[in-house]
C-alpha positions as CSV (number, residue, x, y, z in Angstrom):
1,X,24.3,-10.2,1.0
2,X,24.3,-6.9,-1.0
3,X,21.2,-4.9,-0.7
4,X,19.5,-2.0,-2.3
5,X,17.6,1.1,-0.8
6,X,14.1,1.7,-2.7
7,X,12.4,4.8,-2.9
8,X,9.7,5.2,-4.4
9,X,6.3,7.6,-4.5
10,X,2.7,6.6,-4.4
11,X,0.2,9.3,-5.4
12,X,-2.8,9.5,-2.7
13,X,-5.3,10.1,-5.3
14,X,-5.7,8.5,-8.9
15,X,-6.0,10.8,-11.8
16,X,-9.7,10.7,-11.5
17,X,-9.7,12.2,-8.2
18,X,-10.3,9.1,-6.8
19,X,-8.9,8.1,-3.2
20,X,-6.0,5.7,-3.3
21,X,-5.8,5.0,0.2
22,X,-7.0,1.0,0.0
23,X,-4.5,0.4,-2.5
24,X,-2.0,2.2,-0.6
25,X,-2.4,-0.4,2.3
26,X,-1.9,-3.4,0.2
27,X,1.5,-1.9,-0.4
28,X,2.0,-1.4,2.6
29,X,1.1,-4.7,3.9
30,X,2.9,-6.4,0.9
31,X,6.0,-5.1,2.1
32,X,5.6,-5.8,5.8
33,X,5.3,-9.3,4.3
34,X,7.9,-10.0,1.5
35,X,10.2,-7.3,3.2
36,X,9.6,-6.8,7.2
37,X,9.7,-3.3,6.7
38,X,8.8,-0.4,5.4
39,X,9.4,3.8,6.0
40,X,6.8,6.2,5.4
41,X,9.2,9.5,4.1
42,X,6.9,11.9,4.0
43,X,4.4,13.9,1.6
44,X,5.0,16.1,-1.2
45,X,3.5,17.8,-4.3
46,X,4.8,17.3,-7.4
47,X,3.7,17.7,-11.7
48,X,4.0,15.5,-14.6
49,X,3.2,15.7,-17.9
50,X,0.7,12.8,-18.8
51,X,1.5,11.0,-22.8
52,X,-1.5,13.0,-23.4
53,X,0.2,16.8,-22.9
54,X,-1.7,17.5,-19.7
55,X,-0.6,18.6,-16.4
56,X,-1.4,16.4,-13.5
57,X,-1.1,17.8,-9.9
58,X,-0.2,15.2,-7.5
59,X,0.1,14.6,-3.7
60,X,2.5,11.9,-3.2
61,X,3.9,9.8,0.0
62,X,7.4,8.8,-0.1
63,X,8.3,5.5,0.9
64,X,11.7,4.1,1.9
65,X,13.3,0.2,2.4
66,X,16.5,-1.6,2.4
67,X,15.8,-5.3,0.3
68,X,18.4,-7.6,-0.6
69,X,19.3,-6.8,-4.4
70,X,17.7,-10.4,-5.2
71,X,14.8,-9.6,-4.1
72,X,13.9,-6.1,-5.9
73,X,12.0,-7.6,-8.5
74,X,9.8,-8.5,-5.6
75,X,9.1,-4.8,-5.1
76,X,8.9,-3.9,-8.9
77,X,6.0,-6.3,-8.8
78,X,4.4,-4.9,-6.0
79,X,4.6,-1.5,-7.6
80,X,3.4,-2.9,-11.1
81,X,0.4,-4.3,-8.8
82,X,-0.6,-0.9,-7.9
83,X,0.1,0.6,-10.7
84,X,-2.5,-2.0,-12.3
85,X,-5.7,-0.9,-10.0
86,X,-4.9,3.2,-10.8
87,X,-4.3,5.1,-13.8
88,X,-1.3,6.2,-13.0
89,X,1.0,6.0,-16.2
90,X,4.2,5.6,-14.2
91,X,5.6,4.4,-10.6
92,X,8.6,6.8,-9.4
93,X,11.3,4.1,-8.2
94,X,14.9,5.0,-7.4
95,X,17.2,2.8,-6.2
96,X,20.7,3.0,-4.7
97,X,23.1,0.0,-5.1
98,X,25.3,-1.3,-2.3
99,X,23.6,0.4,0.6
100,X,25.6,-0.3,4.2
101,X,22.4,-0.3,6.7
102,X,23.3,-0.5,10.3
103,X,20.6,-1.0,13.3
104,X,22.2,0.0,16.2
């Protein structure tokens, strides 16, 4: 079974300000249950450029799995889900092909 690490970043406020924390947990949960895992990486700051010219100043968590390659679509969706409820204009997702995970 090949599989696929997923990184991806979650802002912990919207670009109103507002607190993102609730939908945070559903992603959370969402991959606890379509996955059996998840890694919480760490925070960071970071800047994009919204479609609109303006600078937007975010706080992000980084978040970390291994999912079988069939199943990333899975995880798209559950981004595209939280993407949905915020006004975030974009999801950071990377994704590395052919991972070898080990649990020793």
């Amino acid at each position: 079974m090949k599989r696929v690490k997923a990184t991806f970043f979650l802002p912990l406020r919207d670009n109103d300000n507002r607190d993102l924390t609730r939908e945070i947990s559903e992603v959370e949960d969402e991959c606890f249950l379509t996955f059996g895992a998840w890694t919480l990486a760490g925070f960071f700051k970071g800047v994009w450029r919204m479609e609109s010219g303006e600078r937007r100043i975010d706080t992000s968590a980084a978040y970390m799995l291994v999912v079988p390659e069939d199943q990333l679509d899975e995880l798209i969706a559950i981004l595209r889900q939280f993407k949905a409820k915020t006004t975030q204009e974009a999801i950071y997702l990377e994704v590395e092909h052919d991972v070898d995970l080990r649990l020793v």
